[in-house]
C-alpha positions in Angstrom: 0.0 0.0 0.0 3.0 2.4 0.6 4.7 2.2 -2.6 1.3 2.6 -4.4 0.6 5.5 -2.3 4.2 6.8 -3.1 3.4 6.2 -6.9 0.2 7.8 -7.0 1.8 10.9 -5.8 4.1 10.8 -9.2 1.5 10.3 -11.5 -0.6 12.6 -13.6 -4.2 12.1 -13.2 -7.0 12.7 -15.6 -10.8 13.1 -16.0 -12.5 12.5 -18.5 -16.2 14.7 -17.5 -16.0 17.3 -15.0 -19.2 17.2 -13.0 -19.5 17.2 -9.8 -18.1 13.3 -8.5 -15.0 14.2 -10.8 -15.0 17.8 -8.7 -15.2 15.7 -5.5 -12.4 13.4 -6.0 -10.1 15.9 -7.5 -10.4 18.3 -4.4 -10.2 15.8 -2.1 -6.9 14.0 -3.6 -5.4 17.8 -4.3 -6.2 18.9 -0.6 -4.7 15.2 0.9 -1.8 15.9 -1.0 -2.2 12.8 -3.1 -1.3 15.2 -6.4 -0.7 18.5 -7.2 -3.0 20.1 -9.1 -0.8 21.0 -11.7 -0.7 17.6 -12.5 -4.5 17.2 -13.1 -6.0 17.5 -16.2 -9.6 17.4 -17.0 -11.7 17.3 -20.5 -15.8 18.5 -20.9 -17.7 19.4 -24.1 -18.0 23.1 -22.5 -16.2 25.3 -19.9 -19.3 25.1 -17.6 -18.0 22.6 -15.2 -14.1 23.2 -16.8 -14.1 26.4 -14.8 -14.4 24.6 -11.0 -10.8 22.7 -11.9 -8.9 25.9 -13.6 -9.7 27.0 -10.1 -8.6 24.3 -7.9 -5.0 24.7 -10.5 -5.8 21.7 -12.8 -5.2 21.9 -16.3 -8.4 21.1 -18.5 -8.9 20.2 -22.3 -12.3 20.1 -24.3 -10.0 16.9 -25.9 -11.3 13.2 -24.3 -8.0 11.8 -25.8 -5.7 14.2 -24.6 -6.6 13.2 -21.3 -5.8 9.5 -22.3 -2.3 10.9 -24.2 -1.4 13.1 -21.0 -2.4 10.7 -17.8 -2.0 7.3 -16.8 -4.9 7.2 -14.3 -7.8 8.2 -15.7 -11.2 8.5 -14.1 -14.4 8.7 -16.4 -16.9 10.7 -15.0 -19.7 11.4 -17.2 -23.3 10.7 -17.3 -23.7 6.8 -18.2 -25.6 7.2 -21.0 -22.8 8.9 -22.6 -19.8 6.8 -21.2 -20.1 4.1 -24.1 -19.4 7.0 -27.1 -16.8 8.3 -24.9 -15.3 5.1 -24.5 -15.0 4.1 -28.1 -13.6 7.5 -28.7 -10.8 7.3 -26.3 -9.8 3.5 -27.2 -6.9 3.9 -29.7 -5.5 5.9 -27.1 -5.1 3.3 -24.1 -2.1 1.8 -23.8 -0.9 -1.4 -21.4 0.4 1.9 -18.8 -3.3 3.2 -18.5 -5.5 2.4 -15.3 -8.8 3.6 -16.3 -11.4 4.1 -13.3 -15.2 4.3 -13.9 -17.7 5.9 -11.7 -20.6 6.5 -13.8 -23.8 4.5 -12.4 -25.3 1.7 -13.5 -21.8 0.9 -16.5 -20.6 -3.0 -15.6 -17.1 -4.0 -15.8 -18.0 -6.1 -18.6 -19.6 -3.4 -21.2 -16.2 -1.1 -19.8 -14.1 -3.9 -20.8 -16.3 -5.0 -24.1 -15.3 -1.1 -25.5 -11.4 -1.0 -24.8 -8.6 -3.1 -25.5 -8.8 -6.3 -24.3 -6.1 -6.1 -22.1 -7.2 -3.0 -20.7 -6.6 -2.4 -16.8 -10.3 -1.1 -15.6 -11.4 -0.7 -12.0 -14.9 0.4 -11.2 -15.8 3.0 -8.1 -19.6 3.7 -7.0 -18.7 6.9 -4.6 -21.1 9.3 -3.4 -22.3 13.0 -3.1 -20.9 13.2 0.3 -17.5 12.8 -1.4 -17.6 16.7 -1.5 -16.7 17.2 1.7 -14.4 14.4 1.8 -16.2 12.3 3.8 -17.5 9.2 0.9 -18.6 6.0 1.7 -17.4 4.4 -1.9 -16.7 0.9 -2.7 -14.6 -0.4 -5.8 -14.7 -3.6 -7.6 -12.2 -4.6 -10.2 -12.1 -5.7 -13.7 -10.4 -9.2 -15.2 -6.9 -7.6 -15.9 -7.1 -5.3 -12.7 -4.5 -6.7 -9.8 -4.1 -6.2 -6.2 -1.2 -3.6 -7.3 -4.3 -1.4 -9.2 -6.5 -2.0 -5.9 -3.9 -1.1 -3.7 -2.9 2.5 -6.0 -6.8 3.4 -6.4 -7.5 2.9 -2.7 -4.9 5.1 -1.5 -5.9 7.9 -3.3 -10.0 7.3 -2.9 -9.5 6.7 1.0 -8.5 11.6 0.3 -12.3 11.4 -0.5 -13.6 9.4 2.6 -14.0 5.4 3.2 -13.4 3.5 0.3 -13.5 -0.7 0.6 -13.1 -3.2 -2.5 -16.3 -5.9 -3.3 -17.6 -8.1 -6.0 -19.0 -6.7 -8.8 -22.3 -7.8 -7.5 -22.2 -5.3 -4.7 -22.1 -2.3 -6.4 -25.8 -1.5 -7.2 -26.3 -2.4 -3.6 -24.0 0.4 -2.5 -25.8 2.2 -5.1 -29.2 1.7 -3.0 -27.7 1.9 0.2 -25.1 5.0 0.0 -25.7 6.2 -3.5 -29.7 6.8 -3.0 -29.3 6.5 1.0 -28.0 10.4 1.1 -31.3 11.3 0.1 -33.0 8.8 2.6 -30.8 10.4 5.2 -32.3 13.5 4.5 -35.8 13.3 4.3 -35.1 11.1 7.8 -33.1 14.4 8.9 -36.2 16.8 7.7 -38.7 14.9 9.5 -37.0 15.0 12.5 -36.5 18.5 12.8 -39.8 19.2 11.4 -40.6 17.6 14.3 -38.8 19.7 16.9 -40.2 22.6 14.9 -44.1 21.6 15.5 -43.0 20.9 19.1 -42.0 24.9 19.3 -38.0 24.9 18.0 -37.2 27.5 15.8 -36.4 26.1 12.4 -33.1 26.7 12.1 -32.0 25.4 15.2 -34.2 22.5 14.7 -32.4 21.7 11.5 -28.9 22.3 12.8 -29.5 20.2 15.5 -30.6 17.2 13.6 -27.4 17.4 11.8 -25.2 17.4 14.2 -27.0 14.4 15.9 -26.6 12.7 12.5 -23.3 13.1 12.5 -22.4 12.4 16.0 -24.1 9.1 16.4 -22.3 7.9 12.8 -19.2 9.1 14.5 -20.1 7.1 17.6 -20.6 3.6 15.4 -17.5 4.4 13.4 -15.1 5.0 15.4 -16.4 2.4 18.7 -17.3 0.1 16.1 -21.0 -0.3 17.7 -23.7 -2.4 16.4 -26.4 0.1 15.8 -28.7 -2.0 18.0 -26.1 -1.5 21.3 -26.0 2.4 21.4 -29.9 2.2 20.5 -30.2 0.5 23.8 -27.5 2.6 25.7 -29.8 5.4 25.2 -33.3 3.7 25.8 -33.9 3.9 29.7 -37.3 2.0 31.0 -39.9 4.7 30.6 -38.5 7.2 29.4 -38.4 9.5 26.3 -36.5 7.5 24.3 -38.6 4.1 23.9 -41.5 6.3 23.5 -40.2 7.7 20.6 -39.3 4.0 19.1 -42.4 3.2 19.6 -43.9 5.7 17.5 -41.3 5.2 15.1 -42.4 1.3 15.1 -46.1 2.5 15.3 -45.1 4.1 11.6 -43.0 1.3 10.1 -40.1 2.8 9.8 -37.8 -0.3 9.4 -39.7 -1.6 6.7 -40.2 1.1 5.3 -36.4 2.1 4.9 -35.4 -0.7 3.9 -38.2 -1.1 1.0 -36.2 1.9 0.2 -33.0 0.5 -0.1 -34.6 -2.6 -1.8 -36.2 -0.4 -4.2 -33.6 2.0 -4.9 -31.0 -1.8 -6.0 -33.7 -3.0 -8.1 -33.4 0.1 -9.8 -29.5 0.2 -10.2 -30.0 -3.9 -11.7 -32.6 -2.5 -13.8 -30.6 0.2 -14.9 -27.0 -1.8 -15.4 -29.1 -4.4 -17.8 -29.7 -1.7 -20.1 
């Protein structure tokens, strides 16, 4: 893991689509020290999104194959129903030194592969929005002529962006339901409960601060003690008092199954999605 951390710090870095995930994981490997920005370089149809890298210090190109001709590590970032064009574009330009990364949704290691050389080196990440602030929950799975060394080198630099682990294939549109789509299950969970406080007389902005910092404390809480969620559930219920009553309204409203329907729903839809 050191000497691919070492390497990655050498190497120039490239994305190809400059949205917002590409943003994210630039920032968060520039500010981690991973690369310097100089050493970025970034292609898009338009400067719309080009503009966010000049000013981070990145270089940026309107070329897809410069990106390929100028970086080794390459991440393609653009919106899945475009990646296959792009990928047929860009494949005279691969070479046996490229590791190519995808992170657009729903794009299997097998149509990635099916559209490059066959030899190509190909790892797939499914990150997600909190990867802004670096703080990700993002899991990686790699493609047939990927190694540990390619694992090792993209982990290293992913872990700038937040928690990054490595799973089968088969995994990812479950991250996809769980993390992916479970940011916006997080929040309406986060809204309700301040809404909440706020019908119970708590300003609204207080209410809403509150709830996020409560959020955020109780992940820290399971992170870093390594809690099931059901132990600090119980460390907090005391017979008869607030707490349980609460659950029980939460229970009395089916929140379990409800969320994860959710999650259920929200893979179904990634699978549906990937078999296009």
């Amino acid at each position: 893991m050191a000497a691919a951390a070492e390497e990655a710090g050498c190497r120039r870095v490239g994305f190809v689509g400059a949205g917002r995930m590409a943003e994210a994981i630039a920032q968060g490997l520039i500010q981690a020290g991973k690369v310097e920005a100089e050493h970025v370089l970034a292609s898009a149809p338009s400067d719309k999104n080009l503009c966010r890298f000049r000013a981070m210090g990145c270089q940026t190109t309107h070329s897809n194959p410069e990106v390929l001709h100028s970086c080794s590590l390459v991440f393609f970032a653009t919106k899945p129903h475009v990646l296959p064009a792009v990928l047929v574009e860009v494949a005279p330009a691969v070479t046996a030194e490229h590791i190519l990364v995808s992170v657009a949704a729903g794009v299997s290691l097998s149509t990635l592969e099916e559209l490059l050389p066959p030899t190509a080196r190909v790892l797939r990440v499914s990150p997600n929005l909190p990867c802004i602030v670096q703080e990700g929950a993002m899991v990686m799975a790699r493609g047939r002529h990927a190694g540990s060394y390619e694992a090792q080198l993209l982990r290293s630099l992913l872990e700038a962006c937040g928690q990054c682990e490595e799973v089968p294939e088969a995994q990812v549109d479950v991250h996809t339901g769980l993390s992916g789509s479970g940011v916006a299950f997080v929040c309406a969970f986060s809204e309700a409960l301040a809404e909440g406080a706020i019908k119970m007389g708590m300003p609204s902005g207080l209410a809403h601060r509150i709830t996020a910092q409560t959020l955020l404390g109780t992940a820290k809480v399971l992170l870093q003690k390594g809690q099931h969620p059901a132990q600090l559930r119980t460390d907090v219920c005391t017979p008869g008092g607030t707490t349980i009553y609460g659950l029980h309204a939460l229970e009395q409203g089916g929140l379990r199954a409800t969320a994860m329907s959710a999650v259920e729903a929200a893979t179904c839809r990634a699978r549906e999605l990937s078999r296009k």
